[in-house]
C-alpha positions, 0 to 999 in steps of 0.5 A: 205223254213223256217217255218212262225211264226204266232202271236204275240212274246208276245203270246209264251213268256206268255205261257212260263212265266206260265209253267216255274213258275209252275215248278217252285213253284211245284219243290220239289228242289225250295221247299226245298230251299225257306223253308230253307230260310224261315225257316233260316231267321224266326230263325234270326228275332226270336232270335233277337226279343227276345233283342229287347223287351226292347227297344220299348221306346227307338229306333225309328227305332225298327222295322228296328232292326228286319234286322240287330240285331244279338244274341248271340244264332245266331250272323248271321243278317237276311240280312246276312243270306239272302245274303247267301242263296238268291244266292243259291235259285236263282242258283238253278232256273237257272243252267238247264233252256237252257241246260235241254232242250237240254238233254232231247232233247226238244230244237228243238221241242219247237222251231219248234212251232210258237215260238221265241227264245227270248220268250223262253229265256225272258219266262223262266228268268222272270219266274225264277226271279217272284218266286224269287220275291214270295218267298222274298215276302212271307218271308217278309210278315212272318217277318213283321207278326212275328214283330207285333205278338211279338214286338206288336209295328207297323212299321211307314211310313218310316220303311215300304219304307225302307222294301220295298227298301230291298225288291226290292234290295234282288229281283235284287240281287237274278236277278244277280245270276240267270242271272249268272247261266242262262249265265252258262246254255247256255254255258255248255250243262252239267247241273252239269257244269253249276251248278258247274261254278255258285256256283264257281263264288258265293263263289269265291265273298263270301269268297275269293274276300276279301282276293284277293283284300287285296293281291292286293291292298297290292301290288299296294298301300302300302308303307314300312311304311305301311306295316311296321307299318300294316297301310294301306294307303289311297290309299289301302283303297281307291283301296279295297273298289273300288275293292270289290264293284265288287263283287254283295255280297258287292252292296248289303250289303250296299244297305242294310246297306244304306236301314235298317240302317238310321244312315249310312250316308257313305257307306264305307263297303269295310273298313271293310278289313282293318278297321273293326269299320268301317264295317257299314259306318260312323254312324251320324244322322238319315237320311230321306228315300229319303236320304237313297235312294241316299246314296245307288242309285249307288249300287242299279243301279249296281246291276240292270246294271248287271242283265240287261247286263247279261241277254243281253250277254245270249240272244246274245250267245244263239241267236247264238247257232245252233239247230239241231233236 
């Protein structure tokens, strides 16, 4: 007869949360990783603070400057440096977090225990997705830190919902990738597939998805006089940026650019494909936070969506394995 559970399902999910985080934040590997992002987006804001020294009188929105300002030592902005490397840190926490357990021949023992699997799958992915959230919150609280210490001008009411909006949105971006590695855990029992396959998809979105979908659009969309001329049409443009906003890279880099740049009132990053003086929408006047936040609601919603749907199809295909002893 099949074994009986006692207990509640909650009680087995919270002592998976709690050993999963712990491993977690003592990996030497996640240690690695968080302190270069750390250490990469410190030398952003350092280096960008440095510019903006000379415009304490004269821009409202300095603090904000600290994310998007680039310099000529570094011409990365700090979102686009964590865009780059929060993938890597979420990959890292997920690519063996199912399979591991079947290497090392542990599945089929946690599970004799008075444990469900869903607390298994659930325990492990928030644990994942809370030190995401640790170390995203660690990293801006230095920014913040590094800000006040050398601009010595503090952020107003609006910079800080605006930082946290970035917050929120780096976390749901960083949920993405970790259901991304999650989902590839579960279906390769080989951890260096699963590993492979992520990165794969990541850099498939990050340097080739732009050249593909102007390919593409080319085909579809464009004219002999357009292509004669090397003008897209507008309906190009129009099926690139539909295109690009496949790609998470691109949700979140307008949430951002929505978020941290209050004179972008359209969001049209995907022009930048044909039309780079457009590559940070279309700059007007200062937007309230609440205006921000539905010019961006959409990408953000998106992002949100694809974390919830991939950790639904990991849970179903998971539910769906077999498990011997």
């Amino acid at each position: 007869m099949p074994r009986s559970r006692e207990g509640s399902p909650w009680t087995g999910f919270s002592a998976v949360f709690a050993k999963e985080l712990a491993d977690h934040l003592s990996s030497v590997l996640m240690r690695i990783l968080e302190w270069l992002v750390i250490l990469t987006g410190l030398a952003a804001v350092y280096t960008s603070v440095q510019q903006l020294k000379t415009l304490v009188s004269e821009d409202r929105f300095l603090f904000l400057r600290l994310f998007t300002a680039s310099s000529d030592q570094l011409p990365i902005n700090f979102i686009s440096l964590v865009g780059f490397l929060v993938p890597l840190v979420a990959i890292g926490l997920g690519f063996d977090a199912i399979n591991g357990e079947f290497n090392r021949r542990t599945m089929s023992r946690i599970l004799a225990q008075p444990l469900y699997r869903d607390a298994l799958l659930f325990g492990k992915f928030l644990a994942g997705l809370a030190t995401l959230a640790i170390s995203l919150s660690a990293l801006f609280l230095l920014v913040v830190g590094l800000g006040l210490v050398l601009l010595g001008v503090p952020p107003n009411g609006e910079e800080v919902l605006r930082m946290i909006g970035f917050l929120v949105a780096a976390i749901a971006y960083g949920g993405v990738w970790l259901g991304v590695s999650m989902l590839f855990s579960v279906l390769f029992r080989s951890p260096a597939a699963a590993a492979m396959s992520s990165i794969g998809l990541w850099l498939l979105f990050t340097f080739l998805w732009p050249i593909i979908i102007r390919f593409v659009a080319e085909g579809i969309a464009a004219t002999p006089e357009s292509i004669a001329t090397g003008q897209p049409t507008y309906a190009q443009i129009m099926l690139e940026v539909a295109m690009s906003r496949i790609s998470p890279n691109t949700l979140f880099m307008e949430t951002m650019i929505g978020m941290l740049s209050p004179t972008t009132n359209s969001l049209m990053l995907g022009l930048q494909i044909s039309l780079p003086a457009q590559a940070f929408g279309a700059m007007g006047t200062p937007l309230h936070f609440g205006q921000s936040v539905l010019l961006v609601w959409p990408q953000l919603t998106a992002l949100i969506a694809t974390v919830i749907v991939l950790f639904a199809v990991t849970y179903v295909t998971f539910q769906r394995q077999e498990i011997r002893a």
